[in-house]
Each structure stands twice: as C-alpha cells, then as structure tokens.
C-alpha positions, -999 to 999 in steps of 0.1 A, spaced: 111 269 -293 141 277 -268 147 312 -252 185 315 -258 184 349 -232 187 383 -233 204 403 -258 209 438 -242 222 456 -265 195 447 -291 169 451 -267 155 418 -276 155 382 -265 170 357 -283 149 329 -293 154 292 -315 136 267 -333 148 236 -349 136 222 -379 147 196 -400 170 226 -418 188 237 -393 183 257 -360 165 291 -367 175 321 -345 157 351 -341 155 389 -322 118 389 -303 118 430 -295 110 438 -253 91 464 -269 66 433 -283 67 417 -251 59 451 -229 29 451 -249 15 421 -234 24 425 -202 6 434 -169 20 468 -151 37 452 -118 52 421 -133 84 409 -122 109 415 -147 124 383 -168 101 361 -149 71 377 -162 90 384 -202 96 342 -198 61 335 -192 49 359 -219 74 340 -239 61 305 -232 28 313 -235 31 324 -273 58 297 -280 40 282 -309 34 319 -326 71 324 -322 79 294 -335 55 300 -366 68 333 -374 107 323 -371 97 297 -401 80 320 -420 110 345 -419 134 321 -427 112 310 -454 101 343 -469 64 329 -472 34 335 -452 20 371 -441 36 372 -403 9 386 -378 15 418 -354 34 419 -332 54 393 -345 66 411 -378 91 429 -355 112 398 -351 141 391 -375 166 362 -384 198 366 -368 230 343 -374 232 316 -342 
C-alpha cells in the first residue's frame, strides 16, 4: 500500500495497491482519518502515521472494491476506486 498524496480538492488522500491485476487506486476521505486521530496532532505527519498504521485494512478494502465482493468494514466503506 503507497500514499500517492493529498488530493485537495477531494478532500481525500490518494492511496495504491498492486496486485497481480494491475495497480488499484483509491480516495481515503480526511473525514475517516480525523476520526482516528488525537486532538493536537501535527497535520500530514500525524494523517501519514494513521495511514501506515491501517495499511493492511486499506489495502483489503481497495481489493474488495475493485472486486465487488466482501462486506467492506466502517470507516473504510467511504473509500472509492478512482482511475490512476
């Protein structure tokens, strides 16, 4: 799973997979990441490290959208496919 950066007029970072398929791309909401965060943090820093931590959740859930199967947990069913 790569962090591709910001996307500010989507409010979202963009994020990647690869897979034997092809590269996966997808929208992770700031609103998702606020949610887990810790009032005080420092900005990108702190939405990276949130990122990295749940790495192998995004990862899951870009699959699973790109796949169409699989029930995608909260608050990762506010992600979506976008082209790379």
């Amino acid at each position: 799973m790569e962090v591709l950066g910001r996307d500010p007029a989507r409010e979202a970072f963009r994020v990647a997979t690869d897979t034997p398929d092809g590269r996966i791309v997808g929208l992770l909401p700031e609103h998702v990441i606020g949610r887990g965060l810790l009032i005080g943090g420092h900005g990108h820093a702190t939405a990276y490290d949130w990122i990295a931590r749940h790495a192998g959740e995004i990862d899951l859930t870009l699959k699973a959208l790109r796949s169409g199967e699989g029930r995608i947990p909260r608050p990762f069913n506010r992600m979506e496919l976008v082209e790379d």
